[in-house]
N, C-alpha and C positions, 0 to 999 in steps of 0.2 A: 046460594050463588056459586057460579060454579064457572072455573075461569077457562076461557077460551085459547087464549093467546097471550103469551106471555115474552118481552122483547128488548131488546135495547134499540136506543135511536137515536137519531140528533138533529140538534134545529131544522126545520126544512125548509126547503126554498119558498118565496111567499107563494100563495095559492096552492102548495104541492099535499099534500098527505105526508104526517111521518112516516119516515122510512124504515124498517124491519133492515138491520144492520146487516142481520144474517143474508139474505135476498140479495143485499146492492154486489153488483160486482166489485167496486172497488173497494168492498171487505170481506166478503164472505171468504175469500181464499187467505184470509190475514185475521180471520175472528178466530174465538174459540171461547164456548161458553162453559167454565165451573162450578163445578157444585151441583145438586141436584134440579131437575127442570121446573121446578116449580117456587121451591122455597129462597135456594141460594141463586141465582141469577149473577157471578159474579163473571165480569170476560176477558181476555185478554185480548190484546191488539198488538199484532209484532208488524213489523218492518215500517215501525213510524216513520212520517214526515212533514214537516209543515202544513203541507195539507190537512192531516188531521186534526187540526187547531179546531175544535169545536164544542158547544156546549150539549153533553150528551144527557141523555134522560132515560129511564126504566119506565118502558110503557104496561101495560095490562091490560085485557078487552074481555070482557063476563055476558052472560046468558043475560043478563037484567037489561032493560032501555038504558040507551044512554053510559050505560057500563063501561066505560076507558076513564081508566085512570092514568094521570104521569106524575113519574116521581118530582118533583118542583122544592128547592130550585134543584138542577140540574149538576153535573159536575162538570167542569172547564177543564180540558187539555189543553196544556199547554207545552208546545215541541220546543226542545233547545239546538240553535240553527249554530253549526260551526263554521267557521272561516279563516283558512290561514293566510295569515297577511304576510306575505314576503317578498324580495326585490326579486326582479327574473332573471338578474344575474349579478354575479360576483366575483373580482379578482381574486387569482388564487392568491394565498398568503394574506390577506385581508379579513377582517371578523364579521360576520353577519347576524341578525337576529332576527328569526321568524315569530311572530304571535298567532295563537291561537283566540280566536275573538267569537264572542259568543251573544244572540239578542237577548239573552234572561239572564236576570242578576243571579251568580250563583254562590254557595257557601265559601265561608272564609275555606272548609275543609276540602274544597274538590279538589281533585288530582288529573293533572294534565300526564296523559301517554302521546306519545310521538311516533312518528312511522317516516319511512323511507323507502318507494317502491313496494308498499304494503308490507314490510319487514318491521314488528316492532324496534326503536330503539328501547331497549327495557331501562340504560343507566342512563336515559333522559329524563327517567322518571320524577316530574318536580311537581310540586304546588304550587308553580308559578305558570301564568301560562304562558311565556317567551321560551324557546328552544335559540341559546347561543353558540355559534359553531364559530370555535377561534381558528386561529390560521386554516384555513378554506384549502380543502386539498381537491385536485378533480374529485377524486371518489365520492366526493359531501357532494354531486351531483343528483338529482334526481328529482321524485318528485312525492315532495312531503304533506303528511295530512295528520290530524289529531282529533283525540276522542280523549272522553271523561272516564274517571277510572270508573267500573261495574254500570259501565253503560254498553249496550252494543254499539249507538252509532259513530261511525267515523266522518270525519269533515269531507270533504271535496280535495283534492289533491291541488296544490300547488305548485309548478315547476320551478325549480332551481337551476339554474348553469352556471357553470365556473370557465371564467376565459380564464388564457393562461397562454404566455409568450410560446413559440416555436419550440419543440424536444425533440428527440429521436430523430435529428436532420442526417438523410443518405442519399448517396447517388446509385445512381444502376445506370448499366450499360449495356447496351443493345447495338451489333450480336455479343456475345458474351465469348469467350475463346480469343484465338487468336487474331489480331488486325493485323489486314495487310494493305501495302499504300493502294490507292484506288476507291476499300472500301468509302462505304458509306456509315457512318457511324452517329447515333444517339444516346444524350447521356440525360439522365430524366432525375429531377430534385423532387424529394417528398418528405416529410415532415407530421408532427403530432401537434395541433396546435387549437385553441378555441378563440373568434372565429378562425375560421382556417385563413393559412398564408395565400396573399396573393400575390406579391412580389417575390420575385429571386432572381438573385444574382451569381454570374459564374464567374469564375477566378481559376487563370492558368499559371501557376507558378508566381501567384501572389497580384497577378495584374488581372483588371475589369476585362472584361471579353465579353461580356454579352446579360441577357436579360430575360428572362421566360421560365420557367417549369420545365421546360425541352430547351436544350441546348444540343444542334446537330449541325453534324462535321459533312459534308458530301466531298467525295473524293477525295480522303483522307493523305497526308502527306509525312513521311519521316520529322518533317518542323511541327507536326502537331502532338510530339511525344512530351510529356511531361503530365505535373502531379495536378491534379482539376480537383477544388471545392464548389461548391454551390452556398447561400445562403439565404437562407429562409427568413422570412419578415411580416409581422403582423404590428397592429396597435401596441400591443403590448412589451412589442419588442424582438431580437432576433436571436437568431443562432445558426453559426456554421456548419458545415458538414466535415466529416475527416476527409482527409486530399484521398483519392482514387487515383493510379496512375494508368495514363494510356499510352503503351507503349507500340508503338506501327513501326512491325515489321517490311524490309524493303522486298521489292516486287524483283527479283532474278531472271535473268532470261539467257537462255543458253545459245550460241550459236553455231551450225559446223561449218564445214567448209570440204568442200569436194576435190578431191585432188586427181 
């Protein structure tokens, strides 16, 4: 007897032929067969994924009639599918908890790794699979994913965002240099905030003046010199700006006179 073909395969579709692993495109570029071609038939399959969930078998096909044998029963892959479950967002200063959740029952012994922007967290490193992150700072922003220790795959990434009241409230002013009475002058409120602000308020010398992002002055006047705040406001809360002072210089005009 004297053997022809020798293969690995797996279930086939009803009415199909088994399929030569090595042949399919959605393996051959992900197989690789061990050991010698005849005796050890052993393979490897990298870049698993659910889809590969199937019941696979050791085919053989010989010179004799009828000559295909399969190896029976077959062996079962079985993929482990991750998922982290986590809120999409978070106040800052508040505690959160992501899990790592998985469809296969696994050992009391597995070890959950954590990631952040594909950056291992290494001193995440638990046997449990929740990742708790106490007071929520922005930074803890991003988006997190988990794998089993001496496994390659990694879960699907989950986003994270941290709101967080109004910071770094400033004014700018446009033209920048000297005002003279006449001009025309813009003072513009910006801030660091999650979601971002969308109210603000202006404040001349401690009194309400006005409402918007853009607070502008047309034809500026000597009565519009003093110290100007703005302040920023979201859900979460707000924050001032430091006073900026605008001070408008008066407009001189010389006259002669002809004698």
């Amino acid at each position: 007897m004297r053997k022809l073909k020798v293969f690995w395969t797996k279930n086939p579709v009803k009415g199909e032929e088994y399929p030569d692993l090595s042949e399919d495109p959605e393996y051959s570029q992900r197989l690789q067969y061990l050991g010698d071609t005849q005796q050890n038939r052993t393979i490897r399959l990298s870049h698993v994924t659910q889809k590969d969930e199937h019941m696979y078998y050791f085919k053989f096909i010989t010179d004799k009639p009828g000559g295909i044998w399969t190896g029976d029963p077959g062996v079962t892959l079985t993929v482990t599918d991750l998922q982290v479950e986590a809120p999409e967002r978070v106040t800052e200063g508040h505690n959160v908890s992501l899990t790592c959740n998985s469809s296969c029952t696994l050992t009391d012994r597995a070890t959950f790794i954590w990631y952040r922007n594909s950056q291992p967290l290494t001193e995440r490193r638990d046997g449990n699979n929740q990742l708790l992150l106490q007071s929520v700072r922005r930074e803890d922003a991003g988006r997190y994913s988990c794998a089993l220790h001496g496994h390659s795959y990694i879960s699907p990434a989950a986003q994270l965002s941290v709101t967080y009241p109004p910071k770094n409230v400033s004014v700018s002013i446009s033209p920048s240099g000297e005002i003279v009475e006449g001009d025309s002058v813009t003072l513009s409120c910006s801030s660091d905030s999650n979601p971002p602000a969308l109210n603000f308020s202006w404040f001349k010398g401690g009194r309400f003046v006005g409402s918007g992002r853009i607070y502008s002055i047309s034809k500026i006047s000597s009565d519009h010199s003093e110290e100007y705040k703005c302040k920023s406001i979201n859900e979460h809360g707000e924050k001032y700006s430091d006073a900026v002072n605008v001070y408008v210089m008066c407009e001189f005009y010389e006259s002669y006179s002809i004698l």
